[in-house]
C-alpha positions, -999 to 999 in steps of 0.1 A, spaced: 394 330 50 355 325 36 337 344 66 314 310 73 350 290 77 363 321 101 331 317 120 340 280 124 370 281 136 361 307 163 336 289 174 351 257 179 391 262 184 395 296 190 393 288 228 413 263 228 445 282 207 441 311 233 443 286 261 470 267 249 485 301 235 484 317 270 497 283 292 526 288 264 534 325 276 529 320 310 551 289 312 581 313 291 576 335 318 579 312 348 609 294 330 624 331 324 623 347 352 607 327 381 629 294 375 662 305 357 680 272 365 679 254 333 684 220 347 651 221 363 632 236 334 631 249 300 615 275 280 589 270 250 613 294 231 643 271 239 621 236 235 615 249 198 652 255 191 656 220 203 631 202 184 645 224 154 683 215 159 672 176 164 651 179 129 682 191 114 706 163 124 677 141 114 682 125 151 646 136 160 632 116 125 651 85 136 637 83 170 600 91 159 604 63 132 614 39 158 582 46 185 558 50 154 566 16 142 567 4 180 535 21 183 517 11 153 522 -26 156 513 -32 186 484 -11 184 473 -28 156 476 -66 168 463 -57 199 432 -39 182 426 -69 160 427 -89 193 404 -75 209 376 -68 191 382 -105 182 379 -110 219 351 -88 226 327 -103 198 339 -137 214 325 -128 252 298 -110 239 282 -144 217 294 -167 235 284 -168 275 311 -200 279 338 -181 259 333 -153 283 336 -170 315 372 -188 300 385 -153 291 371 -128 320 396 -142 349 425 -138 324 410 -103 311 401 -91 347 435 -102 362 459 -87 334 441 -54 333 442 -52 371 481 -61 367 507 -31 361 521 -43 331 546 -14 331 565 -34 356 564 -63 331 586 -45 304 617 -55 321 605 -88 320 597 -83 282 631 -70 278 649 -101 294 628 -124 270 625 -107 240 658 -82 241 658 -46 232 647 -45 201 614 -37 187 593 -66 197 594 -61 238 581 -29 233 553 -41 208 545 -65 234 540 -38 261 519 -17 240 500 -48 231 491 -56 270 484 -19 278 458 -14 244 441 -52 241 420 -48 277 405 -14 269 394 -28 231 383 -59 249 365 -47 275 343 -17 253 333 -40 224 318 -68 248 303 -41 262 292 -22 236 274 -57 216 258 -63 247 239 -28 249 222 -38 216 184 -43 223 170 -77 224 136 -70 220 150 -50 187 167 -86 177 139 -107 187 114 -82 163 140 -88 135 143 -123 140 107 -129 134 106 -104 102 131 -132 90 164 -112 92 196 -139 95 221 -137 124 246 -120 96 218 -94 87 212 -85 125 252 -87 135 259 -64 109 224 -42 107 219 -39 144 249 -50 167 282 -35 151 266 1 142 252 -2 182 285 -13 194 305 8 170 309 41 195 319 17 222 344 -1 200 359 37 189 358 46 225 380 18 232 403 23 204 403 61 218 418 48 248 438 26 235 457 55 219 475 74 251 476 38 270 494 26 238 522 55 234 531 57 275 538 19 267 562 26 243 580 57 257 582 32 292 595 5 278 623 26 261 628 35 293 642 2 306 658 -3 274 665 6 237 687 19 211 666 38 195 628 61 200 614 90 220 619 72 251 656 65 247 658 105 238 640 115 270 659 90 290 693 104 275 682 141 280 675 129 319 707 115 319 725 147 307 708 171 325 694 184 289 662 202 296 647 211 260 658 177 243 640 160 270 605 187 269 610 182 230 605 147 230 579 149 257 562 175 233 566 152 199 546 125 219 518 151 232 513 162 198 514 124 187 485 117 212 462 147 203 460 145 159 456 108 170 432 115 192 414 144 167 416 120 138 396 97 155 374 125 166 367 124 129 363 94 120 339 92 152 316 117 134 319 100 98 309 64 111 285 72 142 273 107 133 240 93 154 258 103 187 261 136 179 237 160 189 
């Protein structure tokens, strides 16, 4: 590696690897020699084998594709939704006192107690859990792009307003770009709220995903299959997580020191 990139990475990930790197060893020593019952836990070592057998049957690709496309449509609508939402409360005073008991309530309310209910109405295919991960992702959006229009400064609107500058021009000039690091902080959110949705409501009921492969392992007493698919989803949550850390410095690079 170009010395400059070396210098990088050591400076921003190399703590990180030898934290994550040393949790690793120390939890293959625990699960070696402290804990040798392997029904209560499993090795790194033996979660990598497992992961590796289930990518070979291709049983591992079959329930990822099932929680991705779980994941990614009700993340989606529910994104859509509430930014919708959230420009709604923050322009409109009436819209927001219609929507806040309904916003306030829902979000208070433990939907993951709703997926059975989801489940009885919708069955066990793809849509309950769509709707779960819907309920658990629109509040956050909701709540951090009213939020984040309303931080935009009125005297800063009022001075644009008489230069002449139309409500488009000061919507998409001065309110979005102010409200933007809100609305990604939402979506942020949105991301490990959105895949415990689906992994719960595969719980209660499913054919198919990284829930039903958890809740199997459970069943059997299989340690590594059920850390592998715990592990899948952590690794889900952080390059989702990272790529929006990304995209974070691409669109708002004004929040960064």
């Amino acid at each position: 590696l170009p010395t400059d990139m070396w210098e990088r990475l050591r400076q921003n990930h190399l703590a990180g690897f030898l934290s994550v790197a040393g949790g690793l060893l120390l939890w293959e020593v625990v699960s070696r020699f402290l804990v040798s019952n392997a029904l209560f836990l499993a090795a790194p070592s033996q979660i990598a084998v497992a992961i590796w057998k289930l990518c070979l049957t291709g049983e591992m690709g079959r329930h990822i594709a099932v929680s991705a496309q779980e994941f990614v449509l009700g993340y989606v609508i529910a994104s859509a939704i509430g930014i919708a939402f959230g420009l709604g409360m923050a322009s409109s005073e009436r819209f927001k006192q219609a929507l806040q008991p309904w916003i306030s309530g829902l979000y208070a309310t433990p939907t993951i107690a709703l997926a059975p209910l989801f489940i009885l109405w919708l069955g066990i295919g793809i849509w309950s859990k769509v709707l779960v991960v819907i309920f658990l992702v629109l509040f956050p959006v909701t709540i951090n792009t009213e939020a984040g229009l309303r931080t935009t400064s009125d005297r800063l609107i009022e001075m644009l307003r008489s230069f002449g500058a139309s409500g488009r021009q000061i919507f998409f000039k001065v309110s979005l770009p102010s409200a933007l690091p809100f609305i990604l902080a939402g979506l942020k959110l949105g991301i490990g709220r959105g895949l415990i949705g689906v992994v719960v409501a595969e719980l209660f009921g499913s054919r198919a995903g990284l829930g039903r492969l958890i809740s199997q392992s459970a069943d059997a007493f299989n340690m590594p299959d059920l850390f592998a698919g715990v592990i899948v989803l952590a690794v889900a949550g952080i390059a989702m997580t990272a790529g929006f850390g990304w995209v974070e410095k691409k669109l708002v690079p004004w929040t960064k020191d």
